[in-house]
BASEBA-744145 format. One record per residue (C-alpha): residue in three letters; x, y, z; residue number from 1. Coordinates in nm, 4 decimals. Example, Ala and Ser with C-alpha at 12.3 -4.5 7.8 and 13.67 -1.06 7.14 Angstrom:
<r 'ala',<1.2300,-0.4500,0.7800>,1>;
<r 'ser',<1.3670,-0.1060,0.7140>,2>;
***
This chain:
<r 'unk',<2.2912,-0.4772,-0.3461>,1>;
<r 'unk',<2.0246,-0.7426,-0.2200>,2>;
<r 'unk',<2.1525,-1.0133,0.0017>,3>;
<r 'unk',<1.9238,-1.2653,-0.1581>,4>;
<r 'unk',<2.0044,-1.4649,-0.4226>,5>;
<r 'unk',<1.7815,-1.5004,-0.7505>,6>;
<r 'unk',<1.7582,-1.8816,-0.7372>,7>;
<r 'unk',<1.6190,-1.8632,-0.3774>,8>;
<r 'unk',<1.3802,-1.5872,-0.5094>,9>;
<r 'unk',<1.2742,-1.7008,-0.8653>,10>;
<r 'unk',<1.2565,-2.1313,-0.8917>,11>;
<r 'unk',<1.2663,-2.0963,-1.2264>,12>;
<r 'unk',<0.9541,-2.3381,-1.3955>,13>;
<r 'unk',<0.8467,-2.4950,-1.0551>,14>;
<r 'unk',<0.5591,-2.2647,-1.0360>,15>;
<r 'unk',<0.6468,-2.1808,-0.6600>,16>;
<r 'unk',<0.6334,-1.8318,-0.7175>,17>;
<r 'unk',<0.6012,-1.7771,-1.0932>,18>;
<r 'unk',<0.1892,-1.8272,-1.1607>,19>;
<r 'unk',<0.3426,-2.0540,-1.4803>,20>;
<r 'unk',<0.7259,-2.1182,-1.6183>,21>;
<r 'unk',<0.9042,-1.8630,-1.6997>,22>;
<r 'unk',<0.8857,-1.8062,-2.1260>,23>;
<r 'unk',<0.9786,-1.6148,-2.3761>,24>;
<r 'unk',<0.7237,-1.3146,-2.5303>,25>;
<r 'unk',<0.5972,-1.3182,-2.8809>,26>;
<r 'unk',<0.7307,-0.9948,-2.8885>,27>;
<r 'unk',<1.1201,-1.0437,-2.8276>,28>;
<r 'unk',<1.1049,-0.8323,-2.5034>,29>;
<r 'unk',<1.2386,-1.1379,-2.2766>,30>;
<r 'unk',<1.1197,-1.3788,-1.9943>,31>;
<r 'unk',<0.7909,-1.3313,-1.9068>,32>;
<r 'unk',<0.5456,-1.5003,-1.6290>,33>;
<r 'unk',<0.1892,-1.4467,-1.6465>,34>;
<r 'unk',<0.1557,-1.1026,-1.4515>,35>;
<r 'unk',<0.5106,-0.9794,-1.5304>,36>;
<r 'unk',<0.7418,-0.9320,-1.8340>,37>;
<r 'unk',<1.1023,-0.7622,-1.9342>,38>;
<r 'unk',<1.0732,-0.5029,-2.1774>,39>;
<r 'unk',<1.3982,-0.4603,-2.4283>,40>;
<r 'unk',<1.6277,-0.6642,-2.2299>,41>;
<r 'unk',<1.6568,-0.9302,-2.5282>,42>;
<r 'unk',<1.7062,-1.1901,-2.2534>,43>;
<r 'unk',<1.6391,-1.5704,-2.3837>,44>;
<r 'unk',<1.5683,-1.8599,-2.1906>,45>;
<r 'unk',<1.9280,-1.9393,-2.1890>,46>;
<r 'unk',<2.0520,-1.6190,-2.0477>,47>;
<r 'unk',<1.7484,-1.7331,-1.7673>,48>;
<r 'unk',<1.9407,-2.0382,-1.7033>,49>;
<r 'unk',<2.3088,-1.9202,-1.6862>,50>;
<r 'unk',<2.2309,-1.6197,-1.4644>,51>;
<r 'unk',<2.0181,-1.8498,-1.2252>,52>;
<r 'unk',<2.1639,-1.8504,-0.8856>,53>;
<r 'unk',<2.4093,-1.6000,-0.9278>,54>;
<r 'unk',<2.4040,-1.2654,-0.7148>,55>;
<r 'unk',<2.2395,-0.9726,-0.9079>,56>;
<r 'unk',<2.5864,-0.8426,-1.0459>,57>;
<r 'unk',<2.5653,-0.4431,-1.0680>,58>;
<r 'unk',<2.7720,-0.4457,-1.3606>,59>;
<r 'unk',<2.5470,-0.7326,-1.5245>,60>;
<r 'unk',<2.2728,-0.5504,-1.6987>,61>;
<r 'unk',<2.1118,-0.8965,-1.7622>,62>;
<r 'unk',<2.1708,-0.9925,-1.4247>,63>;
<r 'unk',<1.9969,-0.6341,-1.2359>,64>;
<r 'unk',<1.6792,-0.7488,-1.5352>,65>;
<r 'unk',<1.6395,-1.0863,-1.4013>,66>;
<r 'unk',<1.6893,-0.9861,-1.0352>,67>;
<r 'unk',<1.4422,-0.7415,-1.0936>,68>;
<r 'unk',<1.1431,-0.9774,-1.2201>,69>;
<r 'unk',<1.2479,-1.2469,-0.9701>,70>;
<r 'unk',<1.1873,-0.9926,-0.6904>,71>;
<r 'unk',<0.8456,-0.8726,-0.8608>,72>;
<r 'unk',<0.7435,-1.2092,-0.9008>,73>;
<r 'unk',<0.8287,-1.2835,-0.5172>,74>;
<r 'unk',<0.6502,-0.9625,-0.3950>,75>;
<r 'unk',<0.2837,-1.1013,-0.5828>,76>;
<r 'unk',<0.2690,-1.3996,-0.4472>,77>;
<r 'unk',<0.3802,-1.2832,-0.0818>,78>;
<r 'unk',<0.1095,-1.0331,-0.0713>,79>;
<r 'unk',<-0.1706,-1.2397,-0.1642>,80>;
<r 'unk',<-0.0096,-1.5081,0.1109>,81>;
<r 'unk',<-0.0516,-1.1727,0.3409>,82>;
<r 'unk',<-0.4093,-1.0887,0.2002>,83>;
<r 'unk',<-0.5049,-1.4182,0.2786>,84>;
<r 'unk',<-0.6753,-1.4881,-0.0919>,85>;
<r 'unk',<-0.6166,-1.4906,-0.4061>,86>;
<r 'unk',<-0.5775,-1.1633,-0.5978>,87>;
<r 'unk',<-0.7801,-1.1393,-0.8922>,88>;
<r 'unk',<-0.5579,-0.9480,-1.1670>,89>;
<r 'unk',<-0.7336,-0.7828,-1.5116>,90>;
<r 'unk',<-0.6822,-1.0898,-1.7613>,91>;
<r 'unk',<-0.6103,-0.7796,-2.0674>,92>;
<r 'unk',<-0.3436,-0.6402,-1.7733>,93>;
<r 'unk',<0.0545,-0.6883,-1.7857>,94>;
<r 'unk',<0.2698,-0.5228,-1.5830>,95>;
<r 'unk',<0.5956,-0.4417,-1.7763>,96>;
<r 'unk',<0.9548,-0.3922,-1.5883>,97>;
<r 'unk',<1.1781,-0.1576,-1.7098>,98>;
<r 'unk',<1.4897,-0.2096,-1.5012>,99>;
<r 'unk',<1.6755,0.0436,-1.7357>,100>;
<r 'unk',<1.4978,0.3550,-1.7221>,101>;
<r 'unk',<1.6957,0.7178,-1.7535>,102>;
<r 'unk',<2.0493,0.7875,-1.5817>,103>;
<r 'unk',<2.0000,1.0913,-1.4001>,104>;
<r 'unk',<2.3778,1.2350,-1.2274>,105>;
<r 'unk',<2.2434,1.1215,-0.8917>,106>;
<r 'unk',<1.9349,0.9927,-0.7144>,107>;
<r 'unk',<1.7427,1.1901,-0.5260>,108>;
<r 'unk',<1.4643,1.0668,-0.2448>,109>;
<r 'unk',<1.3464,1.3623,-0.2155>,110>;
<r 'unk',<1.2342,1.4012,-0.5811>,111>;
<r 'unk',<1.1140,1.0421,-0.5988>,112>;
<r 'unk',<1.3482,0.9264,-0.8816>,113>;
<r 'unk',<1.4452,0.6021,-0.7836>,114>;
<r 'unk',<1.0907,0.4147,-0.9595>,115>;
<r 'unk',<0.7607,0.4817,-1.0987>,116>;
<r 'unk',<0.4596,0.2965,-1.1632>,117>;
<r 'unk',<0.2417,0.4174,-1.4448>,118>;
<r 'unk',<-0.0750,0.2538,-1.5876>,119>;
<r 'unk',<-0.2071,0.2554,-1.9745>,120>;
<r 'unk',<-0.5486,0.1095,-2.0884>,121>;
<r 'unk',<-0.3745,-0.2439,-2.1082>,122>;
<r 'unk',<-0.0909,-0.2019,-1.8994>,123>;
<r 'unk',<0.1246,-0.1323,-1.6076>,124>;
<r 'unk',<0.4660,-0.0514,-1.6485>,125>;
<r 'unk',<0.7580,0.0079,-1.3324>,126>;
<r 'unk',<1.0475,0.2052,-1.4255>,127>;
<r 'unk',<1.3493,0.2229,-1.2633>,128>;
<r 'unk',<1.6112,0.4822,-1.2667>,129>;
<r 'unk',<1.9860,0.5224,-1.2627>,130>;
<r 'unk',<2.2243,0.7067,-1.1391>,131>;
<r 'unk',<2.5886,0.8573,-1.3642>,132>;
<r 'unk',<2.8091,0.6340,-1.1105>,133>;
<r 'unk',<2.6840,0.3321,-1.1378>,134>;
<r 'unk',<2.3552,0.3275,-0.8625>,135>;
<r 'unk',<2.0446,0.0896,-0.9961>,136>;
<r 'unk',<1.7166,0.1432,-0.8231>,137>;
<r 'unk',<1.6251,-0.1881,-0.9742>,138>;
<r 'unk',<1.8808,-0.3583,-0.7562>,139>;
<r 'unk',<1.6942,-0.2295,-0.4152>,140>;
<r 'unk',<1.4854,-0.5196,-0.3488>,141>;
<r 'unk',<1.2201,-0.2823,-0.1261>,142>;
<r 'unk',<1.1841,-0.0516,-0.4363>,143>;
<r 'unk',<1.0608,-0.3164,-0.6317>,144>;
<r 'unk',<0.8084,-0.4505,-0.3441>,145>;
<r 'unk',<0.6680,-0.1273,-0.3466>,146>;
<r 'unk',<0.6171,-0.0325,-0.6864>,147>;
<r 'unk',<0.4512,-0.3911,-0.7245>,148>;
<r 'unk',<0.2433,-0.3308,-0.4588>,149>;
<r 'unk',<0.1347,0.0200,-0.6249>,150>;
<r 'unk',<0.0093,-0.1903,-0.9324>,151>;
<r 'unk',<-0.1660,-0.4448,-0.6854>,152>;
<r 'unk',<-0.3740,-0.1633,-0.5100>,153>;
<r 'unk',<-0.4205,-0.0287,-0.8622>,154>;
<r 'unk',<-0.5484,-0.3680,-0.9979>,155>;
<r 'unk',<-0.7587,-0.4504,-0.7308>,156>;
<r 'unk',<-0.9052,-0.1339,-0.5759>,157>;
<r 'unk',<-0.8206,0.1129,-0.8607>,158>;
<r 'unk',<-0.5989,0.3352,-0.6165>,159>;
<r 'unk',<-0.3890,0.5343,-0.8324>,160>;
<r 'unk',<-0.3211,0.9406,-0.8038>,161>;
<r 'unk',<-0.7234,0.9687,-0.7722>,162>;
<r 'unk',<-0.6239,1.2260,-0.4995>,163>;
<r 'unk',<-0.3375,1.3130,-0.2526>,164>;
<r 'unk',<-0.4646,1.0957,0.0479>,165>;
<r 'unk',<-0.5069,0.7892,-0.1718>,166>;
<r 'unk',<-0.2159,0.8395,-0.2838>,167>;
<r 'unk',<-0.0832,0.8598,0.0579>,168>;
<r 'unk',<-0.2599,0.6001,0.2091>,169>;
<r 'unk',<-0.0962,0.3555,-0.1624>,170>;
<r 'unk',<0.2933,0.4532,-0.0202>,171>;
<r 'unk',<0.1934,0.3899,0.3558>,172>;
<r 'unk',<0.0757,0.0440,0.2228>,173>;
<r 'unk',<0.4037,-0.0091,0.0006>,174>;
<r 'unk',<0.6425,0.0915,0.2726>,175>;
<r 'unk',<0.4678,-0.1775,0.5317>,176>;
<r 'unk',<0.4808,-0.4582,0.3088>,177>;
<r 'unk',<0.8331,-0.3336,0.1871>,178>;
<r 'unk',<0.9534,-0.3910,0.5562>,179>;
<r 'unk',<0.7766,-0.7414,0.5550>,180>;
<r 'unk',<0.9588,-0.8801,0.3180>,181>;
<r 'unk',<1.3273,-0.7370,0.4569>,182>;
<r 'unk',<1.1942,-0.8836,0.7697>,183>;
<r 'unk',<1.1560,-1.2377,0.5845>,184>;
<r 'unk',<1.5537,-1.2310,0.5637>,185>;
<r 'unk',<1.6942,-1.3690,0.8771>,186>;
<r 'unk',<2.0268,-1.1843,0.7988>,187>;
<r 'unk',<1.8247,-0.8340,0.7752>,188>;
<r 'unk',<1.6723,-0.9341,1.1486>,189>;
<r 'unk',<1.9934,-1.0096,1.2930>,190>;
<r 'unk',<2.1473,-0.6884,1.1682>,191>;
<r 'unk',<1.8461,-0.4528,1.2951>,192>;
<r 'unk',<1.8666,-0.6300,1.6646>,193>;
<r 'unk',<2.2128,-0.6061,1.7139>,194>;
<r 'unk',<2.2905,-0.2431,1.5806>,195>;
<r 'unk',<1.9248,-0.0823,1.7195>,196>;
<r 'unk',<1.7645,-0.3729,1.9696>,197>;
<r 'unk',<1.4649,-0.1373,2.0312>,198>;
<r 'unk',<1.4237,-0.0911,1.6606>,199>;
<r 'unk',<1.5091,0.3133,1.6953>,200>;
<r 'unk',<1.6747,0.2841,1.3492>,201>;
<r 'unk',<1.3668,0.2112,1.0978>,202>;
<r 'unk',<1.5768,0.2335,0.8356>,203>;
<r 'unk',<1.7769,-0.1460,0.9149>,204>;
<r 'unk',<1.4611,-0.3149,0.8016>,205>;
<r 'unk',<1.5222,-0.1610,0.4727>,206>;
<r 'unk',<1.6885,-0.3414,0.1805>,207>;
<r 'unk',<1.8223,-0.0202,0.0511>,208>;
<r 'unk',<2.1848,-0.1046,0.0885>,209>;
<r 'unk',<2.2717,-0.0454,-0.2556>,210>;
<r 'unk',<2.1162,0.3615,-0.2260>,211>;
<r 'unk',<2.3148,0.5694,-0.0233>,212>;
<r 'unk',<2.1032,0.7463,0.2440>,213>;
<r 'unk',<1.7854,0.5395,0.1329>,214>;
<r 'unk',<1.5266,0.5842,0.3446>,215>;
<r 'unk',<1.2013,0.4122,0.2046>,216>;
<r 'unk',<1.0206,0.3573,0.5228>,217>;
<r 'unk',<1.0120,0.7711,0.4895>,218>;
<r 'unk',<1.2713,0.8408,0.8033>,219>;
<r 'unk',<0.9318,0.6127,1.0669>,220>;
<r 'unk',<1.1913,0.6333,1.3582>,221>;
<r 'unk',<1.0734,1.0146,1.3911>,222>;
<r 'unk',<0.7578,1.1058,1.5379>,223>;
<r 'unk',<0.5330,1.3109,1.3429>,224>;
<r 'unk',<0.2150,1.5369,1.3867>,225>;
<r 'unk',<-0.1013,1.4940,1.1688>,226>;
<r 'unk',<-0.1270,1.9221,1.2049>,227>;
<r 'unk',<0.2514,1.9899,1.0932>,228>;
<r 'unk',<0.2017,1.8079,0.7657>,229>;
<r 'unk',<0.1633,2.0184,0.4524>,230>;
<r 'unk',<-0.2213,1.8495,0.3324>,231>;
<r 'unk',<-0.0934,1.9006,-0.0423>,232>;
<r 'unk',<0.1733,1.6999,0.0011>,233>;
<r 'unk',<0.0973,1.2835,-0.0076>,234>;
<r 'unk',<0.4297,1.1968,0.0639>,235>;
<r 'unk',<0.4528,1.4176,0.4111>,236>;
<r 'unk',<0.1023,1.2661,0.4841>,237>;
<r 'unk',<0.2788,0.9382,0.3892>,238>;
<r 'unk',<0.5811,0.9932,0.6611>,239>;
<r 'unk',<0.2944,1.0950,0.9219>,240>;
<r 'unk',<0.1050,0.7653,0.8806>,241>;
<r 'unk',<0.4209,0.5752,0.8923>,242>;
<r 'unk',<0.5371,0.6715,1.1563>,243>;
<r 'unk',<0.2688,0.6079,1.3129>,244>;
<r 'unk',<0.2796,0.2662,1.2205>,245>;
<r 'unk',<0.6092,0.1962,1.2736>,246>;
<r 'unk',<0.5674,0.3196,1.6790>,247>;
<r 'unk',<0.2923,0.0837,1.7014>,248>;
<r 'unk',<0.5156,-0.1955,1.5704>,249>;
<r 'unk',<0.8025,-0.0999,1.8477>,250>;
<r 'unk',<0.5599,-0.0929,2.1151>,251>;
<r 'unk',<0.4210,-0.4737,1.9784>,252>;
<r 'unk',<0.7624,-0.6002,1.9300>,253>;
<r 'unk',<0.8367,-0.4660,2.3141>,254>;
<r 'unk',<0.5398,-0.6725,2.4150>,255>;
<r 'unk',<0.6088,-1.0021,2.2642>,256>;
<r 'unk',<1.0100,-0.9861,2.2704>,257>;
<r 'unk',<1.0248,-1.1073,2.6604>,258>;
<r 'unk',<0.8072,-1.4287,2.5684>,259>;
<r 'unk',<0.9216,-1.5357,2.1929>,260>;
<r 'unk',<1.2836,-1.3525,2.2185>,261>;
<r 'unk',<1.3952,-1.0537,1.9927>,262>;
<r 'unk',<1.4431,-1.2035,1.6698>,263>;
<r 'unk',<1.1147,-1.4177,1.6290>,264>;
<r 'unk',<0.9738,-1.1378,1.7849>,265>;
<r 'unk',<1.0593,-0.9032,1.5061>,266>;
<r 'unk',<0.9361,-1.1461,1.2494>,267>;
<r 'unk',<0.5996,-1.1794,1.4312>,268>;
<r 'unk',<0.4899,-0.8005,1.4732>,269>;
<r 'unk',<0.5791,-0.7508,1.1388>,270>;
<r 'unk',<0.3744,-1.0173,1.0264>,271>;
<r 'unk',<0.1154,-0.8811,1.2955>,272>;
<r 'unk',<0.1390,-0.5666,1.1280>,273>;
<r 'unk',<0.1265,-0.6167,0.7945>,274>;
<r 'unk',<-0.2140,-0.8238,0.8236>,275>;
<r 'unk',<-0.3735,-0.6170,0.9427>,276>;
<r 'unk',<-0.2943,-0.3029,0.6877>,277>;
<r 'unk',<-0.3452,-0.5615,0.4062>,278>;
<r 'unk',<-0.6774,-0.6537,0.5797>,279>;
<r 'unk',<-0.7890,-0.3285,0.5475>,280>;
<r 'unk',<-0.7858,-0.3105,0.1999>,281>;
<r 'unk',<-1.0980,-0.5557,0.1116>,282>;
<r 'unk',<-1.3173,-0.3187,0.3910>,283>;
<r 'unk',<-1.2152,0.0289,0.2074>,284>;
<r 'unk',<-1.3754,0.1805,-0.0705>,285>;
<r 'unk',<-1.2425,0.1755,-0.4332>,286>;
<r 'unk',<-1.0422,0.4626,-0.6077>,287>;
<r 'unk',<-1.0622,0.6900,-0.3221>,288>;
<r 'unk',<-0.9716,0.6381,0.0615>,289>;
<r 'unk',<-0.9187,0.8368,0.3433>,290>;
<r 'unk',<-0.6271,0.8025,0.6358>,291>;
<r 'unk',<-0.8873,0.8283,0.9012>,292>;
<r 'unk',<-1.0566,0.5489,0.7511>,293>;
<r 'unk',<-0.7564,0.3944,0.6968>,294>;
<r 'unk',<-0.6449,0.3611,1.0373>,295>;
<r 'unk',<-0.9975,0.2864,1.1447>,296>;
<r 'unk',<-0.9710,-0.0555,0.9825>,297>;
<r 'unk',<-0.6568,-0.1360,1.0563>,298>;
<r 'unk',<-0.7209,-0.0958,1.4143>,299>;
<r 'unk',<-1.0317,-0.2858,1.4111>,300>;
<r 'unk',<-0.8596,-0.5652,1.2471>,301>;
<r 'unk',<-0.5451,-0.5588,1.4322>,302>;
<r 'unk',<-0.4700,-0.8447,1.6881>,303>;
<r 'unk',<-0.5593,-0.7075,2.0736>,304>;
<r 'unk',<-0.1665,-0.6100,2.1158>,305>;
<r 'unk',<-0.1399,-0.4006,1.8210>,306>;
<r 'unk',<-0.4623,-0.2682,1.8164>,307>;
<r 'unk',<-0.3671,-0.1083,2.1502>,308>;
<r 'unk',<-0.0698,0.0287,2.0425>,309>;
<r 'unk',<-0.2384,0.1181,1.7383>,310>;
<r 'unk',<-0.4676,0.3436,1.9327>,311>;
<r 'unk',<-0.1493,0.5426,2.1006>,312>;
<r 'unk',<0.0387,0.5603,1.7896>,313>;
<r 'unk',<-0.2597,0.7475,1.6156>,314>;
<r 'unk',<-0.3546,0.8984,1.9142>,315>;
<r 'unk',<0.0230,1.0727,1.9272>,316>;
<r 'unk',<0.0362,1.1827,1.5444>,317>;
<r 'unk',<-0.2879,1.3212,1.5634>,318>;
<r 'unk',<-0.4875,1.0888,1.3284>,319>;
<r 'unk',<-0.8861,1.0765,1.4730>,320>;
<r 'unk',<-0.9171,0.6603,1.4158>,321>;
<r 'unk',<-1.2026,0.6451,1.6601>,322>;
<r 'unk',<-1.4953,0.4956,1.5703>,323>;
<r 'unk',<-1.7143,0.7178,1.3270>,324>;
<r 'unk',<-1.9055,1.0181,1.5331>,325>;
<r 'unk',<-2.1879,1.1583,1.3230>,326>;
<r 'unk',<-2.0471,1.5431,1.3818>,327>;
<r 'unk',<-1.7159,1.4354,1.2382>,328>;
<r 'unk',<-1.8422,1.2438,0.9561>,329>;
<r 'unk',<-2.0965,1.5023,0.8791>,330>;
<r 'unk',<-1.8295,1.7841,0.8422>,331>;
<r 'unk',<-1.6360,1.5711,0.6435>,332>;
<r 'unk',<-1.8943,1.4598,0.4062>,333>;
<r 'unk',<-1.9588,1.8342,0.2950>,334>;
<r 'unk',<-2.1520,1.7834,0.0116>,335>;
<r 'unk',<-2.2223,1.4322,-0.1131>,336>;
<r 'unk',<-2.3880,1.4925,-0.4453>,337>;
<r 'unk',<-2.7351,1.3607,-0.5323>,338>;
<r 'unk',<-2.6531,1.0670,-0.7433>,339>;
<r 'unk',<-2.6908,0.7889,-0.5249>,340>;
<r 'unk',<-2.3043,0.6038,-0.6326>,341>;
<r 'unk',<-2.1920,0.9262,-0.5145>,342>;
<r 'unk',<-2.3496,0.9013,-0.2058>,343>;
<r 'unk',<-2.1997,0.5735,-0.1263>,344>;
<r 'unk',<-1.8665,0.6583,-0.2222>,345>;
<r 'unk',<-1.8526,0.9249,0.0336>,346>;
<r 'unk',<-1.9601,0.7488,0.2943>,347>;
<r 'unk',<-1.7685,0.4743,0.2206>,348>;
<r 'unk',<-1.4798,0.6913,0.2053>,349>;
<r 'unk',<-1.5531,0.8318,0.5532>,350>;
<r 'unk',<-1.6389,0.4962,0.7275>,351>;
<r 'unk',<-1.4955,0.2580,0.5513>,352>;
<r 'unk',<-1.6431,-0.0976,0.4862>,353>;
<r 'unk',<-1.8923,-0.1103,0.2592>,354>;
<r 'unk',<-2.2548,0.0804,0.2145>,355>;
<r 'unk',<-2.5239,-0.0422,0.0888>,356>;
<r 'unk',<-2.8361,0.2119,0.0808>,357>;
<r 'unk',<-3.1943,0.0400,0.1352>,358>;
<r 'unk',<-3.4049,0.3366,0.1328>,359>;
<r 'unk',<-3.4535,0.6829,0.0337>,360>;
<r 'unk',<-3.6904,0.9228,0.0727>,361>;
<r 'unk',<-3.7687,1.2913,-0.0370>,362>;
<r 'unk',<-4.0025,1.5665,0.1683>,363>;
<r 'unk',<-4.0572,1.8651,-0.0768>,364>;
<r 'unk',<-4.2089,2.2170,0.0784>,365>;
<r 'unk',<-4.5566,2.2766,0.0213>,366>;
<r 'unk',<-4.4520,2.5710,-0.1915>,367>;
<r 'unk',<-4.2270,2.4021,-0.4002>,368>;
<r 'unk',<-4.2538,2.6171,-0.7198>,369>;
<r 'unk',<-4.1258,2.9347,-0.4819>,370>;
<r 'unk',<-3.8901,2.7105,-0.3247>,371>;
<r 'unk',<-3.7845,2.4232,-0.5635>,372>;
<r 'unk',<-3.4580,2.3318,-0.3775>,373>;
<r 'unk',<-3.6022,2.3632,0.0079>,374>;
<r 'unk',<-3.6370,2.0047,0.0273>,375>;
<r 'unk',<-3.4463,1.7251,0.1898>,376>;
<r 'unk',<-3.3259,1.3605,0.1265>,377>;
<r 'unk',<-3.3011,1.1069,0.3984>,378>;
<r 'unk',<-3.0745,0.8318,0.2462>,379>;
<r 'unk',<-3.1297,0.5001,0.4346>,380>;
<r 'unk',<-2.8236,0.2690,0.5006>,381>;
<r 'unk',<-2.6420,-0.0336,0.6018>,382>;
<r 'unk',<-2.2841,0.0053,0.7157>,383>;
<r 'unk',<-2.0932,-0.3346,0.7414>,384>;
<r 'unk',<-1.7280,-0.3554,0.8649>,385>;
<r 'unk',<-1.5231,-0.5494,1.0327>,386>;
<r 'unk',<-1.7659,-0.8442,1.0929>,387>;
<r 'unk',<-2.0262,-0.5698,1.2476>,388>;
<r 'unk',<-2.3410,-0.4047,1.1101>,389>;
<r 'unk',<-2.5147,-0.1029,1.1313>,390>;
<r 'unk',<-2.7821,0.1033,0.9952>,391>;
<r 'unk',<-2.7813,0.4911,0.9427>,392>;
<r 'unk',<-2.9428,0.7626,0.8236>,393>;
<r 'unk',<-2.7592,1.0547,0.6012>,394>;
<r 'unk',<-3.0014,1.3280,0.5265>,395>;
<r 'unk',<-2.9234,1.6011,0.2580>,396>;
<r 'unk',<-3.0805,1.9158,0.1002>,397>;
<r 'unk',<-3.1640,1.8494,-0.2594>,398>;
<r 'unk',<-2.7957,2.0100,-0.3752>,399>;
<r 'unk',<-2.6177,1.7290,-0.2504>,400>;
<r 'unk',<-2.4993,1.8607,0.0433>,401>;
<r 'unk',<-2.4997,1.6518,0.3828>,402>;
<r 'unk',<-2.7096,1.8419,0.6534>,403>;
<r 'unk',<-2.7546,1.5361,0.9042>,404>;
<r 'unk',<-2.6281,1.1617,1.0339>,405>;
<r 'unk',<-2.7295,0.9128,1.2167>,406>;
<r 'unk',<-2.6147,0.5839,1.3267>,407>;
<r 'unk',<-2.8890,0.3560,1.5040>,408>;
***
């Protein structure tokens, strides 16, 4: 059961985290904030205030609803604080909470049953499952974060199931800011120092203490390989990544815990940390990303510290997060197409940041009705990330299909 306490969470009608008071829907569902709403609770304003700075009782059904929303509510505004701006959301889009989903006979990590995000064309909607004796997913605060943050990436950069390393690359960023908020708990800081002081145990900065044998940061302690992972598998590309990351935040916390002292040290590579994966997000492409790009730009915006650590980490689970080399791009790239928004999208996806093309141009052989598809494109373009720029040249046959790079 979360340690925190919904009043501490929610400030009901004070607009602190809530983007407007809490009301009640047209459509009898229950509370109801402007991103958010209960569905089928039948929860009034007065249920709102009597269960208001209570603990989320598991036996409370009301109670594990409002706890539920008040942690949702928390998670959206702490990420955009993270992100650094303002998030802009769909206006057509709610996201619905159903704390109350099935009641399997147990829940099972492997199988991903404790939540699920899901989108319609005017909706998101969480789900969280049960368990036959008495478990509630919806009462594991760093469930909650992470479906949230699913939704989030989904709203903003349209990252949802487009394809296994998106989808990887959407946990890796909902497990990271999952373990920023448990680190926001002085309680959860003090219990990871003094039971694992070199942070060996990466599953004390989980708020899973109402699952038994959670493990939402994916088991990071271990150290993982990039060429053992099964490629058709996002959440074993997931636990690579994060592991990754979570060695990188040891190493930072090891760094800064002499000068600042272990607790406040905790707090601040976390923080570190998180910054710069949320950074990342504005400098990768929409609906489809890849990890090496990925840990590109969160290297590149990591603080000097963590960037260094960074580079080990990746360097030890075989992740290539070195800047872009033309023969590794190029056999990525394959075949690009010969539209030119698909020829920004993969390099975009490749890079990262953001491509602009200024220029293309075609050479056709001089027997072109023999040969009609001999010819060549050379696609001019400008590669910004990162605060740097530079230009390139990506030239393909006239399939689509990427036969040369440059970078100048």
């Amino acid at each position: 059961m979360t340690r925190s306490r919904i009043a501490r969470l929610l400030h009901l009608g004070d607009g602190r985290y809530a983007t407007k008071p809490i009301t009640e829907t047209l459509r009898g569902y229950g509370p109801t904030t402007k991103r958010f709403s209960l569905v089928g609770e039948g929860m009034t304003i007065e249920d709102v205030g009597e269960l208001a700075g209570r603990r989320a009782d598991p036996e409370d059904r009301r109670a594990r609803a409002l706890h539920t929303l008040a942690v949702s509510v928390h998670a959206d505004r702490r990420f955009q604080s993270a992100l650094g701006r303002p998030l802009a959301w769909p206006g057509y889009l709610l996201l619905e909470l159903l704390p109350h989903g099935r009641t399997l006979p147990r829940l099972d990590p492997d199988r991903n049953q404790f939540a699920h995000y899901s989108s319609t064309a005017n909706s998101g909607v969480i789900r969280f499952e049960s368990s036959e004796d008495g478990i509630h997913a919806c009462l594991s605060s760093d469930i909650c974060v992470h479906e949230v943050v699913h939704a989030l990436l989904h709203a903003a950069r349209g990252w949802i199931d487009a394809d296994r390393e998106t989808r990887a690359v959407a946990e890796c960023i909902g497990d990271t800011f999952s373990m920023l908020l448990a680190a926001d708990h002085q309680e959860i800081r003090k219990a990871a120092l003094a039971s694992s002081p070199d942070l060996t145990n990466s599953n004390l900065l989980s708020l899973f203490a109402d699952l038994p044998d959670g493990r939402f940061l994916r088991d990071a302690s271990r150290a993982l390989h990039w060429d053992d992972v099964d490629r058709q598998d996002s959440y074993a590309m997931a636990k690579v990544v994060g592991s990754a990351l979570y060695g990188a935040l040891r190493r930072t916390f090891a760094i800064l815990a002499p000068d600042m002292g272990p607790e406040k040290a905790l707090s601040e590579a976390v923080l570190r940390l998180s910054r710069a994966v949320l950074g990342a997000i504005d400098s990768l492409p929409p609906e489809r990303v890849r990890i090496r790009a990925l840990a590109r730009e969160v290297t590149r915006r990591a603080e000097p510290d963590l960037a260094e650590a960074l580079g080990r980490a990746w360097e030890e689970a075989g992740i290539d997060a070195s800047p872009a080399e033309e023969a590794a791009v190029l056999r990525s790239l394959a075949s690009v197409g010969v539209d030119p928004e698909e020829v920004v999208g993969g390099l975009e996806r490749e890079l990262g940041g953001v491509i602009e093309l200024c220029g293309l141009h075609e050479q056709q052989p001089r027997a072109r009705a023999m040969f009609p598809l001999a010819g060549q494109r050379t696609h001019e373009f400008v590669w910004r990330s990162a605060g740097s720029t530079r230009t390139g040249c990506l030239t393909t046959d006239l399939r689509g299909n990427a036969t040369a790079l440059s970078f100048s």
